[in-house]
MDAnalysis code that builds the backbone (N, CA, C; Angstrom):
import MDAnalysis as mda
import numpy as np

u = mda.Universe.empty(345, n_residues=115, atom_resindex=np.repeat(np.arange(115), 3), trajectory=True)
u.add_TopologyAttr("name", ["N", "CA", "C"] * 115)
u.add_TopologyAttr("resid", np.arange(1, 116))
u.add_TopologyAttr("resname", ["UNK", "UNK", "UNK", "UNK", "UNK", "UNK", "UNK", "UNK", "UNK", "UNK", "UNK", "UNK", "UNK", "UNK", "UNK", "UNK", "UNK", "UNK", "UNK", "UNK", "UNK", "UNK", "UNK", "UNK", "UNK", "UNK", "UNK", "UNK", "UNK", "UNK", "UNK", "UNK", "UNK", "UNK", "UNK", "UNK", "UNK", "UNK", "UNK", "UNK", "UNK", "UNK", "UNK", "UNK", "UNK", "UNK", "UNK", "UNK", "UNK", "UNK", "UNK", "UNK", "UNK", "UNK", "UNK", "UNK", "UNK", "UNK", "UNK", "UNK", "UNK", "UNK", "UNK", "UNK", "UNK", "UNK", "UNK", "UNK", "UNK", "UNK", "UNK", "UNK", "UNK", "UNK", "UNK", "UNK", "UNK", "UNK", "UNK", "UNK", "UNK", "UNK", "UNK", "UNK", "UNK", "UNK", "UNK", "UNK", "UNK", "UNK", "UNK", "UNK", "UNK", "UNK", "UNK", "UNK", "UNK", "UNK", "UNK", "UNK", "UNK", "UNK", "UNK", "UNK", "UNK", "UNK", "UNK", "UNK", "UNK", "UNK", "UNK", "UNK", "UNK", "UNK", "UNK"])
u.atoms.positions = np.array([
    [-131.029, 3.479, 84.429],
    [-131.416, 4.402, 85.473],
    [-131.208, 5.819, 84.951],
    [-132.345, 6.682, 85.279],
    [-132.068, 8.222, 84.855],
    [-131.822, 9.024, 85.839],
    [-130.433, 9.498, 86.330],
    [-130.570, 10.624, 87.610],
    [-131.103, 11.946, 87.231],
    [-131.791, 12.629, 88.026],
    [-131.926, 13.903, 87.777],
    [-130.880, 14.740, 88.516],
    [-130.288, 15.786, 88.914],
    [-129.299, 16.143, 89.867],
    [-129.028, 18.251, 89.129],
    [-130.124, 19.010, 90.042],
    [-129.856, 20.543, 90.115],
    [-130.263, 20.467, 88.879],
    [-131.450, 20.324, 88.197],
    [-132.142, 20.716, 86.956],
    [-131.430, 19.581, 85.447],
    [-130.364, 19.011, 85.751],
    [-129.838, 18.196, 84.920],
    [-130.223, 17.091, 85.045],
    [-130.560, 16.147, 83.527],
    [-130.722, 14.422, 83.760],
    [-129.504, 13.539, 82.998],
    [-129.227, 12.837, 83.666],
    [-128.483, 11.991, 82.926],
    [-129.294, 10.104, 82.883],
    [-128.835, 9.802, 81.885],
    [-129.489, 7.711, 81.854],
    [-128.273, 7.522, 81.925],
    [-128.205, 6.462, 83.145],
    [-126.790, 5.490, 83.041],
    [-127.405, 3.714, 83.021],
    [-126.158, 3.466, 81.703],
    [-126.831, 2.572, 81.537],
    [-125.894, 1.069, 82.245],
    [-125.739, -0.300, 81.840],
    [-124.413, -1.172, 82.315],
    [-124.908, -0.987, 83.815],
    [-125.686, -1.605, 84.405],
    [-125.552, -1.353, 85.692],
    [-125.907, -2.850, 86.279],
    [-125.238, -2.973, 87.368],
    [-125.396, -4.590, 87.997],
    [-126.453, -4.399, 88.837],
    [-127.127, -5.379, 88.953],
    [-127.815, -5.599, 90.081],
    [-127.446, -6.335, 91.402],
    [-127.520, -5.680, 92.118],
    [-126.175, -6.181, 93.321],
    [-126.722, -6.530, 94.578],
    [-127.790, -7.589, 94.814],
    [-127.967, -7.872, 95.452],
    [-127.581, -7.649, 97.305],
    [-126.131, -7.936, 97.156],
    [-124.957, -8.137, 98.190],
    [-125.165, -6.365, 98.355],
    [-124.883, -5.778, 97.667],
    [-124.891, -4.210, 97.717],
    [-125.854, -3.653, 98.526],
    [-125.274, -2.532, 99.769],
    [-125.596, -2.106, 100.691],
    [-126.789, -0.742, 100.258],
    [-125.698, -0.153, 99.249],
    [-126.281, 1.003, 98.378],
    [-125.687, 0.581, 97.271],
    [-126.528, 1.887, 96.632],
    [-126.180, 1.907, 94.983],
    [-125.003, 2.950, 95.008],
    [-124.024, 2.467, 94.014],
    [-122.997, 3.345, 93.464],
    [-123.221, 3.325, 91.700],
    [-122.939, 4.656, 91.710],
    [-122.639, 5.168, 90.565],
    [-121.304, 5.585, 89.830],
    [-120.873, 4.976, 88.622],
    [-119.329, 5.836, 88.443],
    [-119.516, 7.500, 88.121],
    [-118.738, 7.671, 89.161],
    [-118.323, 9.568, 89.165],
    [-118.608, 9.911, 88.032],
    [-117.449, 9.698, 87.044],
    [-117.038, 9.874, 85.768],
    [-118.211, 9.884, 84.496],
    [-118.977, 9.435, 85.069],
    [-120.376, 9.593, 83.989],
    [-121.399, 10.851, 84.007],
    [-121.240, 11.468, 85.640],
    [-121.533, 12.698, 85.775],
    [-121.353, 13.482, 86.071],
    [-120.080, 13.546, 85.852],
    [-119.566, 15.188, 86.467],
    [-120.194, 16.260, 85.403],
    [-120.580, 15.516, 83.966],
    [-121.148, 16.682, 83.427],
    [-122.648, 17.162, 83.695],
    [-123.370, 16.511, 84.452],
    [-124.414, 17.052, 85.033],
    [-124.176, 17.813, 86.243],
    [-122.513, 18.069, 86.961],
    [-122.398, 18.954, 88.165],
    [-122.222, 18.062, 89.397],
    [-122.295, 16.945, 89.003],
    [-121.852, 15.686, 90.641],
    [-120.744, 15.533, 90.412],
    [-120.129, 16.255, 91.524],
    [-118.530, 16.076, 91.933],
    [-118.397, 16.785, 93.266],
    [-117.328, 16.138, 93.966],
    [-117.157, 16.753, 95.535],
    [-116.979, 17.845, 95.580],
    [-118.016, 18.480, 97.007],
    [-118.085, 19.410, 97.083],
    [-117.952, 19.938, 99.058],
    [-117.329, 20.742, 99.286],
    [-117.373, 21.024, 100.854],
    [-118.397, 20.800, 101.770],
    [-118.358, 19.863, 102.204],
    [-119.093, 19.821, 103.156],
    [-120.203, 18.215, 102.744],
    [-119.606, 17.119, 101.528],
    [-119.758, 15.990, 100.550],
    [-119.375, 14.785, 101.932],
    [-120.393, 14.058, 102.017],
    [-120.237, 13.088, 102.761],
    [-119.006, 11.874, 102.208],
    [-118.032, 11.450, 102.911],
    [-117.248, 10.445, 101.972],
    [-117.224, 9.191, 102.669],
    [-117.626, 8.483, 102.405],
    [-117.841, 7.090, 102.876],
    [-117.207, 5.658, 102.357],
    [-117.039, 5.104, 103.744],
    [-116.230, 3.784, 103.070],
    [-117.157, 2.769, 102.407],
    [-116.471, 1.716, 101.526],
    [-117.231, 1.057, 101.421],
    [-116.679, -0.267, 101.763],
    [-116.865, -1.472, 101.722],
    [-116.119, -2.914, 102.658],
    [-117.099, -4.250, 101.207],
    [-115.922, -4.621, 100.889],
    [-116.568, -5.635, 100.133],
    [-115.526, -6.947, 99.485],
    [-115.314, -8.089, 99.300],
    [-114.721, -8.646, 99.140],
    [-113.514, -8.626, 98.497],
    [-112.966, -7.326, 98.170],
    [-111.687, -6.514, 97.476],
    [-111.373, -5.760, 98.532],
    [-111.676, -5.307, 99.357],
    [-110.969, -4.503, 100.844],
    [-112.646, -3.628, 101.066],
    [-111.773, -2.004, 101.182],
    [-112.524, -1.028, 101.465],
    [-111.758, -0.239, 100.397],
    [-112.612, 0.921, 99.881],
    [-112.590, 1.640, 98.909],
    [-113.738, 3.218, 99.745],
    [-113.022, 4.647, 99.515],
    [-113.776, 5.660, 99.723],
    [-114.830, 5.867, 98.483],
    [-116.107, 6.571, 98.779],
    [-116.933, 6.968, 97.750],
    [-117.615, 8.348, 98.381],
    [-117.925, 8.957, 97.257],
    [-118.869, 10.158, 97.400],
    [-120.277, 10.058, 97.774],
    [-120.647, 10.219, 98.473],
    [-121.995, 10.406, 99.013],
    [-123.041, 11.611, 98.739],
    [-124.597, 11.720, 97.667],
    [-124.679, 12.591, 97.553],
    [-126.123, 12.499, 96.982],
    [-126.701, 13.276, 97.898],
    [-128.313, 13.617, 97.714],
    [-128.672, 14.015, 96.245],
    [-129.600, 12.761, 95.617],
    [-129.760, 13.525, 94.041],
    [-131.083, 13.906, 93.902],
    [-131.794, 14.820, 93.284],
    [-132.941, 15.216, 93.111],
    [-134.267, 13.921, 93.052],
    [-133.822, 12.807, 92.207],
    [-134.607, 12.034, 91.351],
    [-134.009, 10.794, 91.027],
    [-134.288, 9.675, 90.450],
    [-134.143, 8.740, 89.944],
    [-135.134, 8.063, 89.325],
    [-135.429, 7.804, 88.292],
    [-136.201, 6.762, 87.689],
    [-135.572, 5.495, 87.044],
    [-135.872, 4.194, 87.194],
    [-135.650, 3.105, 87.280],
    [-136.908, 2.303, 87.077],
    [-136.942, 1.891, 85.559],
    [-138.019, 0.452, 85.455],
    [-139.431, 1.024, 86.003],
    [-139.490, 1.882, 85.123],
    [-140.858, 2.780, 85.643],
    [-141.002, 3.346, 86.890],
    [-140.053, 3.106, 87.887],
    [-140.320, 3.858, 89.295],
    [-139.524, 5.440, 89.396],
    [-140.042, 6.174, 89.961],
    [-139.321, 7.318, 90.763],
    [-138.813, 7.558, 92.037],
    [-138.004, 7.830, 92.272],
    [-137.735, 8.258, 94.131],
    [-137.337, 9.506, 94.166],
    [-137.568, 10.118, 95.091],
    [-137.331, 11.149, 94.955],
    [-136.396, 11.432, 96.656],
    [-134.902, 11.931, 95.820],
    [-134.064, 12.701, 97.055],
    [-133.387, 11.043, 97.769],
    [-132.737, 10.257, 96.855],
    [-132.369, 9.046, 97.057],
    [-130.913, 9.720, 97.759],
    [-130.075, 8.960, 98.597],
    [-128.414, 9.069, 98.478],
    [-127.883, 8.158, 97.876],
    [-126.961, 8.819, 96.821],
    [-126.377, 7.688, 96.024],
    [-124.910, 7.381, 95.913],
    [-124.014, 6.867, 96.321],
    [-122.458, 6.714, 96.506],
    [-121.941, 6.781, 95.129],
    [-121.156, 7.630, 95.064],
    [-120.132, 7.930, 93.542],
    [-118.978, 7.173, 93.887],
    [-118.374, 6.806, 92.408],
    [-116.762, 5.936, 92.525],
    [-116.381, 6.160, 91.638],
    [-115.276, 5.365, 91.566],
    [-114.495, 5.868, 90.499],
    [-114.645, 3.967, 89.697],
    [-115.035, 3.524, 88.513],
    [-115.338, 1.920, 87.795],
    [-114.767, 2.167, 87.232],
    [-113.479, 2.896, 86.765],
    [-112.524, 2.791, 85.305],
    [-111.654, 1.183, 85.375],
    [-111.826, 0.656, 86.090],
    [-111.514, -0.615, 86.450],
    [-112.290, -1.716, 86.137],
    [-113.307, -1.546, 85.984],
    [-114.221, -2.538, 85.490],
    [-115.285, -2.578, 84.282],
    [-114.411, -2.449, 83.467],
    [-114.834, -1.715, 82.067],
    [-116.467, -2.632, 81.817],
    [-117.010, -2.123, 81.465],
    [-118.494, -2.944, 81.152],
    [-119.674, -2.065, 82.501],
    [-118.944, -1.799, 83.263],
    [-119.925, -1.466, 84.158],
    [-119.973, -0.383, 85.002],
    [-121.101, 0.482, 84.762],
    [-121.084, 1.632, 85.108],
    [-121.567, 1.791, 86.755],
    [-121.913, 0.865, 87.152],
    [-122.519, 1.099, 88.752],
    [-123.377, -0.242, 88.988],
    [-123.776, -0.154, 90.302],
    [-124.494, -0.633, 91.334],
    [-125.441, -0.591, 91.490],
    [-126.983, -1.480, 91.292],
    [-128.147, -0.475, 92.203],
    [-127.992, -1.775, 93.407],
    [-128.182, -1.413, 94.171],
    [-128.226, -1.956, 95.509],
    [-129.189, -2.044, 96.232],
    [-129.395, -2.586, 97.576],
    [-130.760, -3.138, 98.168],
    [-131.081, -1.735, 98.407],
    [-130.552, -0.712, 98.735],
    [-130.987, 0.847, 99.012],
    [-132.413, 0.940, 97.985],
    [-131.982, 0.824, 96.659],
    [-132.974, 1.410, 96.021],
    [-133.853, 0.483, 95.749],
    [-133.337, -0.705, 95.908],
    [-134.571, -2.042, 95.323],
    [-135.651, -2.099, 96.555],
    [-135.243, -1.749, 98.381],
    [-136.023, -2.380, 98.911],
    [-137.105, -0.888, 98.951],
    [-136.514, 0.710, 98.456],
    [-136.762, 1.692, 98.608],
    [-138.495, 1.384, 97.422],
    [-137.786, 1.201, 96.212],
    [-139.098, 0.941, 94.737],
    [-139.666, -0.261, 95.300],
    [-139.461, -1.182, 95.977],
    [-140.384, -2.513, 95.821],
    [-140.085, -3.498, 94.784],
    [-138.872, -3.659, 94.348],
    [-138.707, -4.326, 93.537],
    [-138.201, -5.541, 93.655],
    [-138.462, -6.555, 92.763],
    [-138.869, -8.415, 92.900],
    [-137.724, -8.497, 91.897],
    [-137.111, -9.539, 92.296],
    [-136.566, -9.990, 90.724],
    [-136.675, -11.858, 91.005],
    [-137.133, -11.592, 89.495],
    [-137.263, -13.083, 89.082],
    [-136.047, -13.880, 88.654],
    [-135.332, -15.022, 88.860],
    [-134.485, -15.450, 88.855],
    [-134.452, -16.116, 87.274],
    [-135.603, -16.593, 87.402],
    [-135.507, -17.860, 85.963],
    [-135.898, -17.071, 84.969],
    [-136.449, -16.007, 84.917],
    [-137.072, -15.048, 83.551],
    [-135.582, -13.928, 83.829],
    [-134.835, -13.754, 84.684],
    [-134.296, -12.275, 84.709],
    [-134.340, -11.434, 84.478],
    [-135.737, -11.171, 85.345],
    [-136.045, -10.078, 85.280],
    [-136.514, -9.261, 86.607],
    [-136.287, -7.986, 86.500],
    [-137.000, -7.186, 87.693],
    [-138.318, -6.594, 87.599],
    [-139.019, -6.481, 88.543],
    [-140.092, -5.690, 88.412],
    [-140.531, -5.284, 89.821],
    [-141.611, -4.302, 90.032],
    [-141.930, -3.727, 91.080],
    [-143.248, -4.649, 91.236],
    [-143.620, -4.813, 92.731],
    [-144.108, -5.871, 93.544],
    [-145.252, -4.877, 93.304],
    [-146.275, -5.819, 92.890],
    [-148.024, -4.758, 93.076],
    [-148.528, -4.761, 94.518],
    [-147.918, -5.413, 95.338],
    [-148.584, -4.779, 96.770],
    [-148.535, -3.370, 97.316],
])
């Protein structure tokens, strides 16, 4: 996935596909050097998942491209994954049902639905 965010892009790569996932999270820590980090007036939101609840950053990004798609002005939840080494984030049904995207079980693979 490539965020765009205030004229900056970053590719993050390691990312699960998370079915179960409400939204997509991103680890913080991969972009604070593009300028995403809390800021006054930063939505903070819980999140609830078979480990408890955990707070995350909430935060309007310019762009995203993903597997040839764009969105534009997605919200995307920041965290902190130093805990789960291998994996940098989440995309979640937010952005899959947002692009149209299919995933095939027996090929594993994703792709965007031609309807």
């Amino acid at each position: 996935m490539t965020l765009m965010f205030r004229g900056q892009q970053k590719t993050i790569g390691d990312l699960v596909i998370d079915t179960g996932a409400v939204h997509t999270i991103i680890s913080l820590d991969l972009v604070e050097d593009i300028g995403i980090a809390g800021e006054l007036g930063d939505e903070i939101v819980y999140m609830h998942g078979i480990g408890g609840s955990e707070q995350s950053l909430r935060k309007q990004v310019d762009r995203i491209m993903l597997h040839h798609c764009s969105l534009d002005h997605p919200l995307i939840d920041f965290w902190d994954f130093s805990d789960h080494k291998g994996i940098n984030g989440l995309v979640g049904l937010d952005i899959m049902e947002r692009g149209g995207f299919v995933i095939d079980t027996r090929r594993q693979e994703m792709f965007q639905s031609v309807l």
